[in-house]
C-alpha positions as CSV (number, residue, x, y, z in Angstrom):
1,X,121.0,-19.4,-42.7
2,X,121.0,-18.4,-46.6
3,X,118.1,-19.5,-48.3
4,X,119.7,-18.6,-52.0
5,X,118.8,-20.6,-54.5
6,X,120.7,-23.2,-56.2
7,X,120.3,-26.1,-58.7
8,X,117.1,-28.1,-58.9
9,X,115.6,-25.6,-56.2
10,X,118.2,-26.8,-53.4
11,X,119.0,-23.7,-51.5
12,X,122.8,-23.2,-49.8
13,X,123.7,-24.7,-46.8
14,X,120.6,-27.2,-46.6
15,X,120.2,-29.9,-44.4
16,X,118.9,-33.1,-44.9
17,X,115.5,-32.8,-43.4
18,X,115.5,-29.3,-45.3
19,X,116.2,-31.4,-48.6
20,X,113.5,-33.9,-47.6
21,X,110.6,-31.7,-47.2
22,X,111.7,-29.9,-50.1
23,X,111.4,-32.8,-52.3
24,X,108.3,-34.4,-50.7
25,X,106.5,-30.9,-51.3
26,X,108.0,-30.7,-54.8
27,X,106.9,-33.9,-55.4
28,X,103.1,-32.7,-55.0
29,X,103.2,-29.9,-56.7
30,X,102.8,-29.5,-60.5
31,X,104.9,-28.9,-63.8
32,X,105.0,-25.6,-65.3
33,X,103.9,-25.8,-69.0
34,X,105.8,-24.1,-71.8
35,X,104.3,-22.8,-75.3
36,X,104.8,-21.4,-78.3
37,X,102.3,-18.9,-80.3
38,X,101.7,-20.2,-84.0
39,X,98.6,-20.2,-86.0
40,X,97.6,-20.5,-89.6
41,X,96.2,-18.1,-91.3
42,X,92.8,-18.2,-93.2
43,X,91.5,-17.3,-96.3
44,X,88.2,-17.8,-94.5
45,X,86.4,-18.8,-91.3
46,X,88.1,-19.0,-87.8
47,X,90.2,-21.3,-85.6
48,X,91.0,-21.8,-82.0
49,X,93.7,-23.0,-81.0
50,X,94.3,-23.9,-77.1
51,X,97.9,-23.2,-76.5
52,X,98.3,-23.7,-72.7
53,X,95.6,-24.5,-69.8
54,X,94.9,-26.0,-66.0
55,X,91.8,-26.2,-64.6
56,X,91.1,-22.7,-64.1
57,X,93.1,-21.1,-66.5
58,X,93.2,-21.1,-70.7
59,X,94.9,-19.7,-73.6
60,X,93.7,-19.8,-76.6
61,X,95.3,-18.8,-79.8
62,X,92.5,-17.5,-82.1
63,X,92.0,-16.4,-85.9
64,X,89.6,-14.7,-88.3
65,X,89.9,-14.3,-91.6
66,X,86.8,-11.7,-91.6
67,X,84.1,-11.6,-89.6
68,X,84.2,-12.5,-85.8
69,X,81.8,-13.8,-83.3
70,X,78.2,-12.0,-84.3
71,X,76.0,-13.7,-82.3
72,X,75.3,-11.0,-78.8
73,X,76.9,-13.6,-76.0
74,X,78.2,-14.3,-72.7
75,X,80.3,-17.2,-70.8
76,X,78.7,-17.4,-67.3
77,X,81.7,-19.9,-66.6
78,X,84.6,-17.3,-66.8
79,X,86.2,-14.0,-67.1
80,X,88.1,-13.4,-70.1
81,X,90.5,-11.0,-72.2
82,X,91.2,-10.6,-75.8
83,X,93.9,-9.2,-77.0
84,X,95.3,-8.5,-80.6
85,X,98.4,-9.5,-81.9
86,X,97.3,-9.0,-85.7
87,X,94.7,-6.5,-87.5
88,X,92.1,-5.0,-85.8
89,X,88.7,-5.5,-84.6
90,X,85.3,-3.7,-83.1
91,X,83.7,-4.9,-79.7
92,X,80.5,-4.6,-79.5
93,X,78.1,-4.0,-76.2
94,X,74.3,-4.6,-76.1
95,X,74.1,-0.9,-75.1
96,X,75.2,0.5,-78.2
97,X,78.8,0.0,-76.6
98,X,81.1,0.5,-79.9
99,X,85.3,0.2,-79.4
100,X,87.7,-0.3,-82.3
101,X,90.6,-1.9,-80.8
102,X,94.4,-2.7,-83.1
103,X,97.4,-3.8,-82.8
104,X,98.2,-4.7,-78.8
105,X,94.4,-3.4,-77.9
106,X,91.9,-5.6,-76.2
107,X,89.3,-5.9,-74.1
108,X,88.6,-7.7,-70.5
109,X,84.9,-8.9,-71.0
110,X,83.5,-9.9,-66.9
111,X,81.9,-13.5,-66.6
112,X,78.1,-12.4,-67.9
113,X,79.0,-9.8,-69.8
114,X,77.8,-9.5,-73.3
115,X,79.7,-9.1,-76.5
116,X,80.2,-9.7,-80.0
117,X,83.0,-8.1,-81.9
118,X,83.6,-7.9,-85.7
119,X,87.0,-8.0,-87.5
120,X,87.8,-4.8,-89.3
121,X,91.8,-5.7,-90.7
122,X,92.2,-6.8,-94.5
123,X,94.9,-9.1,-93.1
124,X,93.6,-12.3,-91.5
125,X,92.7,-11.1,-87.0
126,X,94.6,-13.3,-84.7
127,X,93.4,-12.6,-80.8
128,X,95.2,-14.0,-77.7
129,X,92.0,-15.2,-75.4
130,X,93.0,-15.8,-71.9
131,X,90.1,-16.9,-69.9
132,X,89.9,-17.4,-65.8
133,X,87.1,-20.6,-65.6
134,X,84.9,-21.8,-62.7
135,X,85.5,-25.4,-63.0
136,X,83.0,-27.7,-64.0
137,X,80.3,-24.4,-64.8
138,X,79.7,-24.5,-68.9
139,X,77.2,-21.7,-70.1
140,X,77.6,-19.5,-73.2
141,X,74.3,-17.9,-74.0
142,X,73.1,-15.3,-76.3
143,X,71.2,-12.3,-75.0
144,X,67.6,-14.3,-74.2
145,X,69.3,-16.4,-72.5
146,X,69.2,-19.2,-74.9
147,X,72.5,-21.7,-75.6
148,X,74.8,-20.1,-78.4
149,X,76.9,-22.6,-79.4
150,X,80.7,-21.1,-80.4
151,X,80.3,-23.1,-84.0
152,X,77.0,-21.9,-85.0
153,X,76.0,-19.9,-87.9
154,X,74.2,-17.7,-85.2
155,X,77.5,-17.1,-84.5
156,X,79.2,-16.2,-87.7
157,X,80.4,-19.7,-88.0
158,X,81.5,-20.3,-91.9
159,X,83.4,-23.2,-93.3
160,X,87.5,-22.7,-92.6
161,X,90.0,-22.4,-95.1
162,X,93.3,-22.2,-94.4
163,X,96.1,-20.3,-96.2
164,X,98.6,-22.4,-97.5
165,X,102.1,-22.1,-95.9
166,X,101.0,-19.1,-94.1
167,X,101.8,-19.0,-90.4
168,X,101.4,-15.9,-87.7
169,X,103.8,-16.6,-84.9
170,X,107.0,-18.4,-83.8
171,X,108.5,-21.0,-86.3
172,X,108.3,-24.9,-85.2
């Protein structure tokens, strides 16, 4: 028998008990999720957007208008990537580790790993963070081990201000 695909995820020539288990397993089984990239830009500070996620994985849509995250750091709760889609930026390792990375560069940072990077671009940085979590686990510490929290100053957190009518990405 065919197993082609058809509408709705019917396949050719199905029978009813086919089409029943088809729809009881579909009916257990979740929704994919669809997104789109836009951000605004920034005169100053940083946002993060989250732009798609399920338990274990997330997206997040991120921009700087200078700076970056400063604080040393880790996320003992994940493996993650960044990845730039505008301006340029240098990763930084706590072994005198140095990378400048543009346009389509990135870097996959292991769950412990430490890093801080710094923006480098005159035009506002905008990083694609896709991030692999261990549910229910939360720890982002700086290199003493001590709690660094993603909005402190320790971490380059300044006041954000937005651009007006500027927008990196697709159109609504």
């Amino acid at each position: 028998m065919s197993l082609d695909l058809v509408d709705r995820g019917a396949v050719a020539n199905e029978t009813e008990e086919m089409r029943k288990k088809r729809e009881a397993i579909l009916a257990n089984t979740p929704m994919p999720s669809f997104f789109k990239l836009r951000a605004q830009m920034l005169k100053q500070g940083r946002s993060n957007q989250t732009v798609a996620k399920t338990d274990h994985l997330h997206l997040n849509l991120k921009v700087y208008a200078g700076g970056g995250e400063n604080g040393l750091h880790n996320h003992s709760d994940e493996d993650h990537v960044h990845l730039i889609l505008q301006g340029s930026a240098v990763f930084y390792g706590p072994r005198g580790e140095e990378r400048h990375c543009s346009l389509y560069e990135g870097i996959l940072l292991p769950k412990d790993c430490f890093y801080r990077f710094q923006a480098t671009s005159e035009e506002p940085l905008v990083l694609l963070r896709i991030s692999a979590k261990v549910p229910g686990v939360k720890s982002r510490t700086n290199i003493y081990g001590d709690p660094i929290p993603n909005a402190s100053k320790a971490n380059g957190q300044v006041p954000m201000v937005p651009i007006e009518g500027q927008f990196w990405g697709a159109d609504e």
